[in-house]
N, C-alpha and C positions, 0 to 999 in steps of 0.2 A: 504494500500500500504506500502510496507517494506520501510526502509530509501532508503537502495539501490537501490532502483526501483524509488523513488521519486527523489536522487540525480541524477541518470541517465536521466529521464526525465528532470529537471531541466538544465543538463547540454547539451543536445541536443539540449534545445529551445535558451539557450545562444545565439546560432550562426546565423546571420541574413540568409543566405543561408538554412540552415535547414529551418527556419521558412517558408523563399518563397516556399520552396518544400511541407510544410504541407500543405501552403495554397492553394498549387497547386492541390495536391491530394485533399483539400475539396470539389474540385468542379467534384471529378470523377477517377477514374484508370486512370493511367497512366504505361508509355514505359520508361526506366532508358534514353534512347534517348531526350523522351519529357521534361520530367523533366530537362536536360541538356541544349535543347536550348536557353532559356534566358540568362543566365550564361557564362562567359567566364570563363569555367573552362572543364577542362578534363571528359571524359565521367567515365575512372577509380577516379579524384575525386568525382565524382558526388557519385560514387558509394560507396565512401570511408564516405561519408554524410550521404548515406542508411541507411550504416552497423549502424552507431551511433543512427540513429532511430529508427535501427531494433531493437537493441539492449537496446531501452528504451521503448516497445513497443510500439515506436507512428507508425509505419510504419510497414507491413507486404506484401511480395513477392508470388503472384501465378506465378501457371506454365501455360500455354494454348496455347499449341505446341511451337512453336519457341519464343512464347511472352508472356514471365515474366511481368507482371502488377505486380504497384505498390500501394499500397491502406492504406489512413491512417485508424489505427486502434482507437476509441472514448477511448477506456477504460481507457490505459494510461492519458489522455486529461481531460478525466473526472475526476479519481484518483487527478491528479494535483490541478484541480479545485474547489474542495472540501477542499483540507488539504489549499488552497489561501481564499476560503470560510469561513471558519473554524475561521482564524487569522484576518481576516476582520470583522465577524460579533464581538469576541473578541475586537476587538481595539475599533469599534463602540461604543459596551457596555463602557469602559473605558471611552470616550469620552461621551457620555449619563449620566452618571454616576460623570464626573468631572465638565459637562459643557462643552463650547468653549475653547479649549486648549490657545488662547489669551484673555480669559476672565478672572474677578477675583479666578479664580480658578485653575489658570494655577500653576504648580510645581514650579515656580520660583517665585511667590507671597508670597508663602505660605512658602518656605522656611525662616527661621531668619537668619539677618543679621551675619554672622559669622566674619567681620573683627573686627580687634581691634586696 
């Protein structure tokens, strides 16, 4: 995943509103309507939400006659979840590697006293 595509993602799930609309779609398509009912928000903000997940691929729009469904897309999600993977198993290892970050092996033990 390009940074761009990651910062976009990243910056979509910021928003607690987006995230209830992912979570909305995990469970099936949805109508920009449906999506909108919980929310005390405009049906054009609603839609002004889409665009920012459309546009980080979590969220992709069919046509089927008069009714645009709206349907999360995994790939972005998954993307995210890999490069979060990624720095997790990393820090692990660090931690694996140093000990318990409040044990005698913590960075601030091991540091020498530097006053004078």
């Amino acid at each position: 995943m390009s940074p761009d595509r990651l910062d976009a993602t990243f910056a979509a799930l910021a928003d607690p509103t987006r995230r209830a609309i992912l979570a909305r779609l995990a469970r099936g398509e949805a109508s920009v309507t449906a999506l909108a009912a919980p929310f005390d928000l405009s049906l054009p903000a609603i839609s002004k939400h889409l665009k920012v997940l459309e546009r980080a691929g979590l969220v992709a729009r069919g046509r089927e006659a008069q009714w645009r469904p709206c349907r999360i897309e995994p790939a972005a999600l998954e993307a995210a979840g890999a490069w979060i993977e990624r720095y997790l198993r990393l820090s692990e290892a660090r931690i694996d590697r140093a000990g318990t970050p409040s044990g005698p092996s913590s960075s601030r033990e091991r540091r020498p006293d530097r006053r004078r």
